[in-house]
Kinemage of the C-alpha trace (Angstrom):
@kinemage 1
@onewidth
@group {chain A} dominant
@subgroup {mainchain}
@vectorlist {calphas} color= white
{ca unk a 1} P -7.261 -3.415 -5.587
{ca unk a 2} L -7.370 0.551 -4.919
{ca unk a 3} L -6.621 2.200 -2.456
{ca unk a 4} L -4.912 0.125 -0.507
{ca unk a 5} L -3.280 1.801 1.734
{ca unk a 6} L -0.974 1.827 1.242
{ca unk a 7} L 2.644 1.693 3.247
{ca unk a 8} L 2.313 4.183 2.530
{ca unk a 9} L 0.032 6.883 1.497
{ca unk a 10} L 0.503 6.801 0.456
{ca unk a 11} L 0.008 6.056 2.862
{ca unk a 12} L 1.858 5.847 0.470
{ca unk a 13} L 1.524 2.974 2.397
{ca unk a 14} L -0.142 2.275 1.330
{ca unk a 15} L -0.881 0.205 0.174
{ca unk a 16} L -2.220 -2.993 2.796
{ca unk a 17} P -4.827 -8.297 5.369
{ca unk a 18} L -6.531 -9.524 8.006
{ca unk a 19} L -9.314 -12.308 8.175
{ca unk a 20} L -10.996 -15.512 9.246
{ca unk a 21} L -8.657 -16.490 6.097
{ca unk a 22} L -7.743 -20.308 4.541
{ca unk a 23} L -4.998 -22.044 6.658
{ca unk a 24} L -1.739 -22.920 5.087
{ca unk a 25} L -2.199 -26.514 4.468
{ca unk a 26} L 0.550 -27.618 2.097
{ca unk a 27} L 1.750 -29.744 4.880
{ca unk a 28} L -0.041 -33.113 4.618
{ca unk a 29} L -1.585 -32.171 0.895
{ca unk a 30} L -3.129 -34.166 -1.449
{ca unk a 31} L -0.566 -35.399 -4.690
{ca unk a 32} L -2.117 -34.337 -7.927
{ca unk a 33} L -0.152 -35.781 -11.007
{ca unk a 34} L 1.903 -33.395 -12.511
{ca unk a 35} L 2.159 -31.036 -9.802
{ca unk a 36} L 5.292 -30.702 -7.966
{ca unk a 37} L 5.675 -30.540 -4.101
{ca unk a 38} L 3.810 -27.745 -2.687
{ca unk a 39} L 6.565 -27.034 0.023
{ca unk a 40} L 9.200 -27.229 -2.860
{ca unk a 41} L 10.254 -23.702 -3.891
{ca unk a 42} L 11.015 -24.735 -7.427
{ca unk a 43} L 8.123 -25.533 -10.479
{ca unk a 44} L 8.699 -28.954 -12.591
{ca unk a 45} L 9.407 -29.035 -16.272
{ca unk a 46} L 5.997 -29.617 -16.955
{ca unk a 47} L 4.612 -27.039 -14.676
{ca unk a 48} L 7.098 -24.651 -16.069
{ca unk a 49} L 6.040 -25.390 -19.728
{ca unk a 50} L 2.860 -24.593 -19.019
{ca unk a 51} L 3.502 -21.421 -17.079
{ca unk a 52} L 6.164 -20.075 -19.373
{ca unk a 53} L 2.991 -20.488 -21.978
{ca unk a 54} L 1.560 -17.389 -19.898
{ca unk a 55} L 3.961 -15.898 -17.672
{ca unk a 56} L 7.406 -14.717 -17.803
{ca unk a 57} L 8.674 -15.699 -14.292
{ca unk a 58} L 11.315 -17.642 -13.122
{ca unk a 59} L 11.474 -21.304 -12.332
{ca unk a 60} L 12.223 -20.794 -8.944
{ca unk a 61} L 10.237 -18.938 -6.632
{ca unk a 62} L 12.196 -16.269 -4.218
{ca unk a 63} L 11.914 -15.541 -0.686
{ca unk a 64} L 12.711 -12.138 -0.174
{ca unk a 65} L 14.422 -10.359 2.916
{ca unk a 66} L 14.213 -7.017 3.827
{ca unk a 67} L 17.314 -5.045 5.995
{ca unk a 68} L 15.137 -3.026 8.184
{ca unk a 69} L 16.316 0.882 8.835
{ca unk a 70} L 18.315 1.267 12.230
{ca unk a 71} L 15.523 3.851 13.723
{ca unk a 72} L 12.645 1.245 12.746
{ca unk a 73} L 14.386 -1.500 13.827
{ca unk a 74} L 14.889 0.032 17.151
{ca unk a 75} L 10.838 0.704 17.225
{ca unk a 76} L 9.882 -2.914 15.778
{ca unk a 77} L 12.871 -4.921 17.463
{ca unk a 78} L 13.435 -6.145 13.918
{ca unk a 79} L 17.001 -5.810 12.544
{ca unk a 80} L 16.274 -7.726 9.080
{ca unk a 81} L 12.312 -9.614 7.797
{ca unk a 82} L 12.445 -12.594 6.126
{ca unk a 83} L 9.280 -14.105 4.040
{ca unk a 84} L 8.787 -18.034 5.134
{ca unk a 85} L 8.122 -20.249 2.221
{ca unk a 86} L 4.988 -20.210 2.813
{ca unk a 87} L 4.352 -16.132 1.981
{ca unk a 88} L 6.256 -16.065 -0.524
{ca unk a 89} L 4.651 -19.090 -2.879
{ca unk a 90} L 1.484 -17.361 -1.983
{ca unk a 91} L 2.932 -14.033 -2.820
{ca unk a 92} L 3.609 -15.043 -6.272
{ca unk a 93} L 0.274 -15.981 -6.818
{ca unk a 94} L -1.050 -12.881 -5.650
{ca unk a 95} L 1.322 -11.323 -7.815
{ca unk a 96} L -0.453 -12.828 -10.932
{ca unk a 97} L -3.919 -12.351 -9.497
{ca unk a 98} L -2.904 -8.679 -9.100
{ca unk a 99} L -2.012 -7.989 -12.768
{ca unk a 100} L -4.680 -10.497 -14.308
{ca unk a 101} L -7.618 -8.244 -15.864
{ca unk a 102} L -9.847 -11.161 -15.093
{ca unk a 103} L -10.062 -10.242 -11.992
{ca unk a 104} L -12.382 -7.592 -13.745
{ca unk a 105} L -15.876 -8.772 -15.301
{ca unk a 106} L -15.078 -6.763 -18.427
{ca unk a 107} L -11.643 -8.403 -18.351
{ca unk a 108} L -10.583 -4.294 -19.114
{ca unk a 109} L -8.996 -3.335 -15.095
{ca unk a 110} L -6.365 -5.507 -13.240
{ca unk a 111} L -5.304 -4.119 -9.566
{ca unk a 112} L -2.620 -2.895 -11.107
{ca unk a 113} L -4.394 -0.839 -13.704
{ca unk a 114} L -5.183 1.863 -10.331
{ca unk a 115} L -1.737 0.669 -9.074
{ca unk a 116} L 1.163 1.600 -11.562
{ca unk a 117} L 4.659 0.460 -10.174
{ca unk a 118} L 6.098 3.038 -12.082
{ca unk a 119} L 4.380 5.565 -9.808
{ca unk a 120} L 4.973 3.635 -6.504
{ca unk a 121} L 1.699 1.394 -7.275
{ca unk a 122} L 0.077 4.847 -6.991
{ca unk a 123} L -2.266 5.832 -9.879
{ca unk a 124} L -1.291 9.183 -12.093
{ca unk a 125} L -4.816 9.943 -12.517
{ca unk a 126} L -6.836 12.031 -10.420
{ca unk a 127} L -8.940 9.161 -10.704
{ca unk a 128} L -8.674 6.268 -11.874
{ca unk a 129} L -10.235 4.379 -14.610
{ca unk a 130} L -12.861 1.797 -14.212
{ca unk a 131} L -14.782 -0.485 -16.287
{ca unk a 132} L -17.385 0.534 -19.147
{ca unk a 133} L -15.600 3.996 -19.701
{ca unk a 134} L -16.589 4.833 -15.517
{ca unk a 135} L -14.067 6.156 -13.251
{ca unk a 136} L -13.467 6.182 -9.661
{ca unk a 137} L -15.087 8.075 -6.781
{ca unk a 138} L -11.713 9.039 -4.905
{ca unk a 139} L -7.990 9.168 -5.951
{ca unk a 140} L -5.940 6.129 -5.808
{ca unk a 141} L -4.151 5.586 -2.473
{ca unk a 142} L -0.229 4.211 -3.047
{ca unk a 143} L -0.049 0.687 -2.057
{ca unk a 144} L 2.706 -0.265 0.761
{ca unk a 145} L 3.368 -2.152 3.720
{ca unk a 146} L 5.944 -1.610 6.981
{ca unk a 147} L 8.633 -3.796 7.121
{ca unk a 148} L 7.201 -7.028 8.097
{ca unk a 149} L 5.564 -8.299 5.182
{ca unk a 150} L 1.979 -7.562 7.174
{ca unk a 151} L -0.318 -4.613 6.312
{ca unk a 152} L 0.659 -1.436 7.795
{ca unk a 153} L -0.533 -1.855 11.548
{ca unk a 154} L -0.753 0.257 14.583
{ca unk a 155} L 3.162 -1.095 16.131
{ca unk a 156} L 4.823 -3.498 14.031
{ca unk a 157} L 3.400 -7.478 14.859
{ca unk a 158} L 7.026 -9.438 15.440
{ca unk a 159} L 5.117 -13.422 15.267
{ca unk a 160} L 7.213 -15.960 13.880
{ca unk a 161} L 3.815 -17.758 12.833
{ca unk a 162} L 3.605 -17.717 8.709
{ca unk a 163} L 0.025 -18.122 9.067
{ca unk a 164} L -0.933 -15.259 11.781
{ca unk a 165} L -3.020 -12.754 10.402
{ca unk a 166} L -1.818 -9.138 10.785
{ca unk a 167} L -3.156 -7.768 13.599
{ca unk a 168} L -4.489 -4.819 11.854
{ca unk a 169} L -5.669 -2.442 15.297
{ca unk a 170} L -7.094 0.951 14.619
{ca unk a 171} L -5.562 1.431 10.886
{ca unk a 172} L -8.288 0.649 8.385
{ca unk a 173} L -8.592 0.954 4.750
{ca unk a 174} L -10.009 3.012 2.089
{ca unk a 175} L -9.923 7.170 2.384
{ca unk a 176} L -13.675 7.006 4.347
{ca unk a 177} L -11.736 3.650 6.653
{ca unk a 178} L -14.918 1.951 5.427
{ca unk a 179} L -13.074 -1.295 5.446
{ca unk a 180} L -12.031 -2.998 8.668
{ca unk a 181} L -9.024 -5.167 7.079
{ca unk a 182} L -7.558 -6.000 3.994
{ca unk a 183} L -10.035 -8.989 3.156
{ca unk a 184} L -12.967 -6.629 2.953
{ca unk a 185} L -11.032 -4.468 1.159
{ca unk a 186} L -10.235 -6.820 -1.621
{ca unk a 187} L -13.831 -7.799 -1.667
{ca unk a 188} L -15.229 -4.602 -2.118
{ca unk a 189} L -12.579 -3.643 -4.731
{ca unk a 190} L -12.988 -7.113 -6.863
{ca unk a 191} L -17.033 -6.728 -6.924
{ca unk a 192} L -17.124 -2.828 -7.099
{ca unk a 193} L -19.845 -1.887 -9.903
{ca unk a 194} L -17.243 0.931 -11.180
{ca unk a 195} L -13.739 -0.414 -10.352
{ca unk a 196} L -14.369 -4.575 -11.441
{ca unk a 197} L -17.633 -5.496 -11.164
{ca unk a 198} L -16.896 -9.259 -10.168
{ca unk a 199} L -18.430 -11.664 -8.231
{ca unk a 200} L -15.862 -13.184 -6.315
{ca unk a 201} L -17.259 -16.532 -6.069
{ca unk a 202} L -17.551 -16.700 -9.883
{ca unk a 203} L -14.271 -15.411 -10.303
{ca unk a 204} L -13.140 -18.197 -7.855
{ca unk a 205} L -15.423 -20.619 -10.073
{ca unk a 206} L -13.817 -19.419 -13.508
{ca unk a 207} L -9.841 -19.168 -12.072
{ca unk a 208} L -9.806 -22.885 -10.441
{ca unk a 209} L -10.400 -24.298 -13.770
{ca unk a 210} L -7.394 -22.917 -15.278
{ca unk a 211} L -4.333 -24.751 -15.775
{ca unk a 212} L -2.212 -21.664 -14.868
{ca unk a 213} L -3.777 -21.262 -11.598
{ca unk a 214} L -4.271 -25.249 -10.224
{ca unk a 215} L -0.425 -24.887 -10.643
{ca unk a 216} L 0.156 -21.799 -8.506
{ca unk a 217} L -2.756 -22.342 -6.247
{ca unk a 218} L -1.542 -26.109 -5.761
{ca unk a 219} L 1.950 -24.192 -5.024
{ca unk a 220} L 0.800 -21.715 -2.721
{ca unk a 221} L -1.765 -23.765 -0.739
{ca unk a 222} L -1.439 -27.528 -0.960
{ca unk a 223} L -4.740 -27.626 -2.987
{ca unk a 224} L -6.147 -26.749 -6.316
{ca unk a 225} L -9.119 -25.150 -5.436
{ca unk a 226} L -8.992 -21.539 -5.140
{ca unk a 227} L -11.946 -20.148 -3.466
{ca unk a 228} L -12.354 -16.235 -2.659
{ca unk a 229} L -11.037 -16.560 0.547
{ca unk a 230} L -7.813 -17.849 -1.102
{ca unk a 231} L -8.071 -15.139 -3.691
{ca unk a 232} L -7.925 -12.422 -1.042
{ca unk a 233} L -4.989 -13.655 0.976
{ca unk a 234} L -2.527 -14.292 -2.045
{ca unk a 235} L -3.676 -10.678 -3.056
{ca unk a 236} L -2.806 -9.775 0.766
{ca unk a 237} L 0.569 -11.520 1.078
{ca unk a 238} L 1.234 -9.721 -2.467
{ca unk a 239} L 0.656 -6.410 -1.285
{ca unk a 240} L 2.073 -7.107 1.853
{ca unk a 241} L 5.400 -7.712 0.316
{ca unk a 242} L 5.810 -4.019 -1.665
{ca unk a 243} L 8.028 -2.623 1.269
{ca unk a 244} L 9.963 1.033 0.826
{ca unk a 245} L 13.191 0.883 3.623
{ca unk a 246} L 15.462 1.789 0.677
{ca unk a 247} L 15.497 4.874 1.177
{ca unk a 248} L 17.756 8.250 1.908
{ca unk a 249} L 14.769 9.655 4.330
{ca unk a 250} L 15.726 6.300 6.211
{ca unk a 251} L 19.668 6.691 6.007
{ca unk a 252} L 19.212 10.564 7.187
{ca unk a 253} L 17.047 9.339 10.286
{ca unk a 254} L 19.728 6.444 11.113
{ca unk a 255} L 22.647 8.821 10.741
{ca unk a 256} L 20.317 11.421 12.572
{ca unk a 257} L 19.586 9.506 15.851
{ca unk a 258} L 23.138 8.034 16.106
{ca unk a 259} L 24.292 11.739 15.942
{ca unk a 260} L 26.258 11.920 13.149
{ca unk a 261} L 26.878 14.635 10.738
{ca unk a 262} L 24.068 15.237 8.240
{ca unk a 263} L 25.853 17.535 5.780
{ca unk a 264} L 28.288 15.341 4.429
{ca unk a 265} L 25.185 13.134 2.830
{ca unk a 266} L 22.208 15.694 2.405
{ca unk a 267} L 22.134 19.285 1.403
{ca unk a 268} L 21.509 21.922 3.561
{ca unk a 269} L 17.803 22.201 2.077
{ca unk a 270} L 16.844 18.418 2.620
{ca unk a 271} L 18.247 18.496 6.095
{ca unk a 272} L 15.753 22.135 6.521
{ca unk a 273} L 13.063 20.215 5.109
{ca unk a 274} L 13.179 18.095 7.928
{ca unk a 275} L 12.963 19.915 10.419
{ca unk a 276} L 10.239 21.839 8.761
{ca unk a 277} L 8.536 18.418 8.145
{ca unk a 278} L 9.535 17.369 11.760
{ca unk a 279} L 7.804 20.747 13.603
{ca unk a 280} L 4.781 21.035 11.062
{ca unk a 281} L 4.271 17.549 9.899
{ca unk a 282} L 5.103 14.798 11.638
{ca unk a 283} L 2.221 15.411 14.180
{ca unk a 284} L -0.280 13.727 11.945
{ca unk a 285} L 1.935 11.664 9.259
{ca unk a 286} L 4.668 10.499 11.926
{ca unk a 287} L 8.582 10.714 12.142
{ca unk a 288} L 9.433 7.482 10.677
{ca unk a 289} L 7.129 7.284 7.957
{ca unk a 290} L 6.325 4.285 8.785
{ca unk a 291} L 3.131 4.199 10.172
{ca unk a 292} L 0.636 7.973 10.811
{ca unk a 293} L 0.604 9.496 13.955
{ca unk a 294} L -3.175 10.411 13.119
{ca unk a 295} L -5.157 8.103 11.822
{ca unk a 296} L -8.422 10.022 10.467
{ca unk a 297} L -8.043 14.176 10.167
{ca unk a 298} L -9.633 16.742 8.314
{ca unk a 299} L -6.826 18.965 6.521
{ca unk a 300} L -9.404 21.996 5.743
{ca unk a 301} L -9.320 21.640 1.951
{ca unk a 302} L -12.839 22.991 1.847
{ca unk a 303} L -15.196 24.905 4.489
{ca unk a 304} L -17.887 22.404 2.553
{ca unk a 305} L -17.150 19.368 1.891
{ca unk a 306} L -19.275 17.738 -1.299
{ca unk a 307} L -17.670 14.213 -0.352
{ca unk a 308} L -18.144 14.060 3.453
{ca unk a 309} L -15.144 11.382 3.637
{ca unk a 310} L -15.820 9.233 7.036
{ca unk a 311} L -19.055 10.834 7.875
{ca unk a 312} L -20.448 9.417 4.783
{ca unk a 313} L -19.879 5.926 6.217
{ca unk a 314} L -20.379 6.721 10.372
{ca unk a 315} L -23.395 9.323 9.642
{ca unk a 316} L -21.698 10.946 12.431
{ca unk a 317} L -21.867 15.100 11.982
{ca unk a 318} L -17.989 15.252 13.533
{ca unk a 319} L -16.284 12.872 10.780
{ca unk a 320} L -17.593 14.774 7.830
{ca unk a 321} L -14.382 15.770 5.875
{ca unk a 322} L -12.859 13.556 7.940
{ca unk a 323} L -10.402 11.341 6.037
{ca unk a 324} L -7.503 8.585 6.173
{ca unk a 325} L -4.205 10.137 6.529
{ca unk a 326} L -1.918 8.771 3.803
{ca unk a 327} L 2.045 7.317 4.473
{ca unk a 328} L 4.312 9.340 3.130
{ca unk a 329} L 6.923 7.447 1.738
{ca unk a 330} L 7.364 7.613 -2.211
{ca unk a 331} L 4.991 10.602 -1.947
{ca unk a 332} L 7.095 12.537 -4.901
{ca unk a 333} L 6.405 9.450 -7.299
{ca unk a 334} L 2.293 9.423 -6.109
{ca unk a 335} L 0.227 12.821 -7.191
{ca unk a 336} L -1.591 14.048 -7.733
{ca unk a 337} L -2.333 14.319 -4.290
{ca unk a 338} L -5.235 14.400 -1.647
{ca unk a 339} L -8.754 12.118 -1.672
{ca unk a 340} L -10.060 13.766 -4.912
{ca unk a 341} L -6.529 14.395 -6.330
{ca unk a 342} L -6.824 17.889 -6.602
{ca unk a 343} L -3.473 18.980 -6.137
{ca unk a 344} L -1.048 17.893 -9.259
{ca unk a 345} L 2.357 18.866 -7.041
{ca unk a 346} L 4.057 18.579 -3.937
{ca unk a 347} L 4.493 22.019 -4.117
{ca unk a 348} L 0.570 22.784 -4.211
{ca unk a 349} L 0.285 20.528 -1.224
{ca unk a 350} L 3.066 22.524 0.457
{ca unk a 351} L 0.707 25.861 -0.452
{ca unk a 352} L -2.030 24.217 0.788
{ca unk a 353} L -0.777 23.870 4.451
{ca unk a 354} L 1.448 27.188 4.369
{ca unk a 355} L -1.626 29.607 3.271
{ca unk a 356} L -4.828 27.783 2.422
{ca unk a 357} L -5.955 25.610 5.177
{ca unk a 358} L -9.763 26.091 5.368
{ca unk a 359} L -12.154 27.152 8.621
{ca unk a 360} L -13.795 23.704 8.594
{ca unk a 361} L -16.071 22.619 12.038
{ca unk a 362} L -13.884 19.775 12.011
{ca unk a 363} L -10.611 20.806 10.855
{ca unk a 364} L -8.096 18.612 13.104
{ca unk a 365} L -6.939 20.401 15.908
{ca unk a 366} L -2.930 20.255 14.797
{ca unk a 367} L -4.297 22.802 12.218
{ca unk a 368} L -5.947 25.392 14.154
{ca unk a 369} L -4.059 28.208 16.001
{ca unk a 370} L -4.672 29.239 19.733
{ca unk a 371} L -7.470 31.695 18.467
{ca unk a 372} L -9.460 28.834 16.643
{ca unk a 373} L -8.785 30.093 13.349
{ca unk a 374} L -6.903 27.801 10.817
{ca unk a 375} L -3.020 27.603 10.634
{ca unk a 376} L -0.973 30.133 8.561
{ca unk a 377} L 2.420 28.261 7.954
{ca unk a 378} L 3.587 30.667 5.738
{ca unk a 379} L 6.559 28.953 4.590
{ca unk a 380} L 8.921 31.311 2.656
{ca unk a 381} L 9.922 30.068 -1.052
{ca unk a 382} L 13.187 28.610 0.113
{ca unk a 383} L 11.387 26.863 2.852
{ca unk a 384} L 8.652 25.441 0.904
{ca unk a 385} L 11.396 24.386 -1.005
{ca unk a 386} L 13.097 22.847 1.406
{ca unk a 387} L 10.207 20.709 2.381
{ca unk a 388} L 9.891 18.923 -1.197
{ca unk a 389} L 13.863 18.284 -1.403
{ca unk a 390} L 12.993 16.415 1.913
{ca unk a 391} L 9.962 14.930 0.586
{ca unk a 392} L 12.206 13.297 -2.338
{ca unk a 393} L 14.703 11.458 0.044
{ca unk a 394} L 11.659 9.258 0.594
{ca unk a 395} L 11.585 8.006 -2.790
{ca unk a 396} L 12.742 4.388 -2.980
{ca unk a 397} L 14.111 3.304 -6.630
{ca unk a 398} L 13.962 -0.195 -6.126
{ca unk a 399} L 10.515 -0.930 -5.557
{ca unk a 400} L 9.754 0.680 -8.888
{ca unk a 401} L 11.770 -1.732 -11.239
{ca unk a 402} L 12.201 -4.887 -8.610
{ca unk a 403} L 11.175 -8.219 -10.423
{ca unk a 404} L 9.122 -9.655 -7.616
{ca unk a 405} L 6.547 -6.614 -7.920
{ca unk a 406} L 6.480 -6.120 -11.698
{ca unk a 407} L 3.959 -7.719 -14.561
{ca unk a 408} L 4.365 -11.175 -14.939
{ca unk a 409} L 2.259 -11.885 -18.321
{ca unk a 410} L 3.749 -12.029 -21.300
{ca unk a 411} L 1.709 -8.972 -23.332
């Protein structure tokens, strides 16, 4: 599942699903001996037996709830998110789908082999590694969602409905945005010759007859039979669920807008950093890193681009070098950075924008200076700095060792 996108970036991130998808239909479902009550959040003994055979998880399945940050409540008119029942049986079985490597025809990737929670379910390779000793075209993009358990959207979708589909607008996936939501995401991932190399509908074929997933599948979906569609959506409501609003980027911005002191929390070089980041970045990546303020930009990493980005998918001249701009949040956990992962450090990214922003045709406009040529930032030392003590408030320590998120097979 690469390059999600994520919530973030990261964008971080970020991680990423929307679809002509199954319907939820545990209510009214068949009874299958042996299988508990679909709507129950709780496995039998004899369901757990067999899972605990496979997977260390717990008997009863969570619902998780998310406090969202006073400046993105105030932009989403959401104070705290709350999975139904519904997401989060279905989330769990995305959560095994995600780390099963049989998801891979080889059986050697999982999604999570490109998406390391350790590293913000970023990958620490420039690129990552597929089946039969290949490796990726582009650098992994951090998997994340805003805080509504949807992909991240254009404005934040506030339905009550477990079953609507996100509506996704202009955001769409992949560096080149070749993907128009999350399901053909999935679906190009999964059947990828260098990343899995599956055919979903055999996958579907081989999965259904397992014990492991009748049980979760029954759980999540009223119905043992787990066809791609299915497949896709657990994976969505999965990915959907690795939020970041834990944050001290988020408690700076909250104490920031009510106009309280900043100096009693943050040093005086994270509260430089951003403003820096406010005046230099936020034009493209956003304020609230929770969503870009640019979709698509070229950042002038090269006058020629070998890997034209979104002109390789549009054929359109204007969107060569042209790619997705990542979330930021997590970003110090997620290098090496940039589509090709070129730069190991936040502090070559940083150089990148202060001094070597390239003379590109189609370098984004936010880059160029009011005689055409490209931007010269040139941060001093103790602002550049400045900008990656800010960049580290955005880290958020829970989502790398919460439960929910982790490995549930017993290696």
């Amino acid at each position: 599942m690469k390059r999600l996108i994520p919530l973030f970036a990261l964008a971080l991130v970020s991680l990423t699903f929307s679809g002509c998808l199954e319907d939820n239909i545990t209510t009214g479902s068949q009874e299958i001996d042996g299988l508990s009550n679909p709507e129950e959040l709780t496995f039998n003994s004899e369901e757990a037996a067999t899972l605990s055979q496979t997977l260390d998880i717990p008997t009863n399945i969570t619902i998780a709830s998310i406090n969202v940050p006073q400046h993105l409540s105030q932009q989403s008119g959401l104070g705290q998110v709350t999975q139904t029942s519904s997401e989060a049986r279905k989330a769990l079985l995305g959560r095994v789908l995600f780390y099963d490597t049989q998801l891979s025809v080889t059986g050697e990737t999982s999604c999570a082999s490109c998406h390391l929670q350790s590293a913000a379910f970023s990958d620490n390779l420039a690129f990552s590694k597929g089946i039969n000793g290949a490796v990726t075209k582009r650098n992994s993009i951090a998997l994340g969602s805003v805080p509504t358990f949807a992909p991240a959207i254009s404005g934040y979708g506030s339905s009550g409905d477990e079953e609507a589909r996100a509506v996704e607008g202009d955001v769409r996936f992949f560096w080149d945005e070749r993907a128009g939501t999350i399901k053909e995401q999935s679906e190009a991932t999964i059947q990828d010759e260098i990343e899995m190399g599956t055919d979903l509908h055999l996958l579907s074929s081989q999965l259904k007859e397992q014990e492991l997933y009748k049980i979760l599948t029954f759980k999540a979906f009223g119905t043992t039979d787990l066809t791609p569609d299915r497949i896709t959506l657990a994976l969505e409501k999965f990915t959907s669920s690795i939020t970041s609003m834990s944050t001290r980027f988020d408690e700076m911005t909250d104490l920031r807008m009510r106009g309280n002191r900043l100096d009693d929390r943050f040093t005086a070089s994270e509260i430089e950093g951003m403003q820096l980041f406010n005046s230099n970045c936020a034009t493209c990546h956003g304020v609230s890193m929770a969503q870009p303020s640019v979709n698509i930009a070229s950042n002038g990493l090269d006058a020629l681009y070998s890997d034209k980005g979104v002109g390789q998918q549009s054929g359109n001249a204007s969107h060569d070098g042209v790619f997705k701009v990542p979330f930021l949040r997590n970003v110090a956990l997620t290098g090496p950075y940039m589509h090709d992962g070129r730069f190991e450090t936040l502090r070559e990214v940083i150089d990148h924008y202060s001094e070597g922003i390239a003379d590109h045709p189609n370098l984004h406009p936010f880059l160029r200076a009011s005689n055409n040529t490209p931007r010269r930032l040139n941060f001093s030392e103790s602002q550049k700095q400045a900008l990656i003590d800010f960049l580290h408030t955005t880290t958020d320590e829970t989502v790398l060792v919460e439960e929910r998120f982790s490995d549930p097979f017993r290696r």
